[in-house]
Every structure is written in structure tokens, then in C-alpha cells.
C-alpha positions as CSV (number, residue, x, y, z in Angstrom):
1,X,151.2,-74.7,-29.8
2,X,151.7,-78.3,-29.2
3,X,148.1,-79.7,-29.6
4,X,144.3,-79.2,-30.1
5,X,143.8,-77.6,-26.4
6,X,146.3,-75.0,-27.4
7,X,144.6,-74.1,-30.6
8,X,141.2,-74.0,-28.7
9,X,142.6,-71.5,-26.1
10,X,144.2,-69.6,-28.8
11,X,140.6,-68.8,-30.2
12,X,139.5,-69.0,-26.8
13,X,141.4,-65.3,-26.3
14,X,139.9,-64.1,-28.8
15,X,136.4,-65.1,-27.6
16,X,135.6,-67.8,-29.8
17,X,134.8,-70.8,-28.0
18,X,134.0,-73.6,-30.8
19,X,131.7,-77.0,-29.9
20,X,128.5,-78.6,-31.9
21,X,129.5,-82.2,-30.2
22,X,130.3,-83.4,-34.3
23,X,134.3,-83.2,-33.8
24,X,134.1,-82.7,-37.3
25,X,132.5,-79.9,-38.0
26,X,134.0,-78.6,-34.8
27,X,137.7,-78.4,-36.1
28,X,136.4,-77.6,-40.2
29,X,134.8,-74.4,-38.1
30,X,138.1,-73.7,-35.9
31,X,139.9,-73.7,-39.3
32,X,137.9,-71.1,-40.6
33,X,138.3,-69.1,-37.7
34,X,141.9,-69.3,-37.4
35,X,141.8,-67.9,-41.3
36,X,139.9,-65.4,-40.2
37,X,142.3,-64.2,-37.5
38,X,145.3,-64.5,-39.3
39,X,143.5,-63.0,-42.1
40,X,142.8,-59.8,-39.7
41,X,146.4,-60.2,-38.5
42,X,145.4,-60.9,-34.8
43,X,148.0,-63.9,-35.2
44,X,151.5,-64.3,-36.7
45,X,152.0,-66.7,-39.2
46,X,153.8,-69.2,-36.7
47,X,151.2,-69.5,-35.1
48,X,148.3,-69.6,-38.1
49,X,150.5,-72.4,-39.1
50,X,151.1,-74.6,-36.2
51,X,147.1,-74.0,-35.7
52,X,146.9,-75.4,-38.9
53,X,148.9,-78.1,-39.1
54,X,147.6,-79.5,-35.8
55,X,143.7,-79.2,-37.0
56,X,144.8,-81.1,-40.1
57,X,146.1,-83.5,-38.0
58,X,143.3,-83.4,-35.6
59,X,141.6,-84.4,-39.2
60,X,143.3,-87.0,-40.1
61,X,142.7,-89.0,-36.9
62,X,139.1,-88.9,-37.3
């Protein structure tokens, strides 16, 4: 996963499609997906973590 489109077609397979139009709220609620998968272990721990750093990122920018 290289950015923010990868992580939204990564919950996009799983059939969670994420917007509100507040980018805000929009990645704090893609976070708590993303725990929820890896949580269930639908996804490895690569790629929890490269989801994770890149909505933190995502974050940051706003």
C-alpha cells in the first residue's frame, strides 16, 4: 500500500466503502475499520500497518 486510495480499496474488498464529505471523520472511521479487520484477521499485520501509518499520515496533513 503506497497511499490513501490503496487503503480505501483495501476496505473497499471487504465491502466497506467510507465517505461523510468531513475528511476527518472519514479516515478516524477507516481507522476503526482497519482494527476491526485485522482484529478478525481478514488482514496481515503488514498490511494493518502500512494502513495505518498512511491514515496517520493522511492525519497529519489535515
Amino acid at each position: 500500500m503506497n497511499n490513501l486510495y490503496d487503503v480505501m480499496q483495501l476496505l473497499k474488498r471487504y465491502g466497506t466503502i467510507i465517505y461523510t464529505a468531513d475528511k476527518k471523520a472519514d479516515l478516524h472511521l477507516m481507522e476503526e475499520e482497519i482494527r476491526e479487520l485485522y482484529r478478525l484477521q481478514f488482514i496481515t499485520a503488514k498490511e494493518f500497518s502500512s494502513a495505518l501509518l498512511i491514515l496517520r499520515s493522511e492525519q497529519n496533513k489535515i
